[in-house]
C-alpha angles and dihedrals in degrees: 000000000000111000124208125216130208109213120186115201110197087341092270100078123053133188143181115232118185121195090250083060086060110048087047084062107088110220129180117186114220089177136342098283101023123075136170110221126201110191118159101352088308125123114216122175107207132180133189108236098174134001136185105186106184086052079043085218120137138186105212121178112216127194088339086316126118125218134176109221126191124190136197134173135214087274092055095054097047080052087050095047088049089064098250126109130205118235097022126154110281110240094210105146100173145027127222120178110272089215136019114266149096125315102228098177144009101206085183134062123197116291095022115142113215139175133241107286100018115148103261101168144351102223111182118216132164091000101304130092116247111205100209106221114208101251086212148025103265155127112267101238095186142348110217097188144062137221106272094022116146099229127198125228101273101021117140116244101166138024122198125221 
């Protein structure tokens, strides 16, 4: 099976790369994020200045240029006919304790903004504490719990605005 890749260079050129396209392309790593590239008698020296792989996007600097690249594969394009998108903003709008257990701490307060991934709550269960991370960007709308408070598996703790 030859798969075909959809590469998106500055969001304004696309190509489709196979597989075959790539083996004929003669590589050579000089580290892990330099490589010298020899395509069609041209020499490019190319280095991977950033990369987010599970948003397969990339920043790769070519020849002293810099270029944002984006790929996506056949599976990526069956999820985006399907009228889905990967890496899109999560829609949690609220937070309900995953197990039942003791709130230990409430690291936010209403109307706190906070990041992905910012400490919202310690919740202790079966003995370990569990640091419960904020799944989006958002404002706190309300906080349903206390500090101490026995919880139940399902309970709501925080609301998002």
């Amino acid at each position: 099976m030859n798969s075909t890749y959809k590469v998106s260079v500055n969001k304004v050129f696309e190509f489709d790369v196979t597989e075959e396209d790539i083996l004929k392309t003669d590589i050579t790593s000089n580290l892990d994020t330099t490589h010298h590239v020899l395509l069609d008698n041209t020499s490019y020296h190319t280095e991977i200045v950033q990369s987010d792989f599970n948003a397969k996007q990339y920043t790769i600097r070519v020849n002293h240029n810099t270029y944002q690249v984006n790929i996506a594969d056949e599976l990526d394009a069956r999820i985006k006919e399907m009228g889905f998108s990967i890496g899109s903003s999560k829609q949690v709008n609220a937070i309900k304790a995953p197990m039942p257990g003791l709130l230990l701490d409430i690291q936010v307060k209403t109307g706190q903004e906070v990041k992905e991934d910012d400490p919202l709550l310690i919740l202790e269960a079966m003995k370990m504490e569990n640091i419960i991370l904020s799944p989006r960007d958002g404002i706190i709308k309300s906080i349903s719990a206390t500090t101490g408070d026995a919880v139940d598996k399902g309970q709501l703790l925080i609301e998002f605005e």
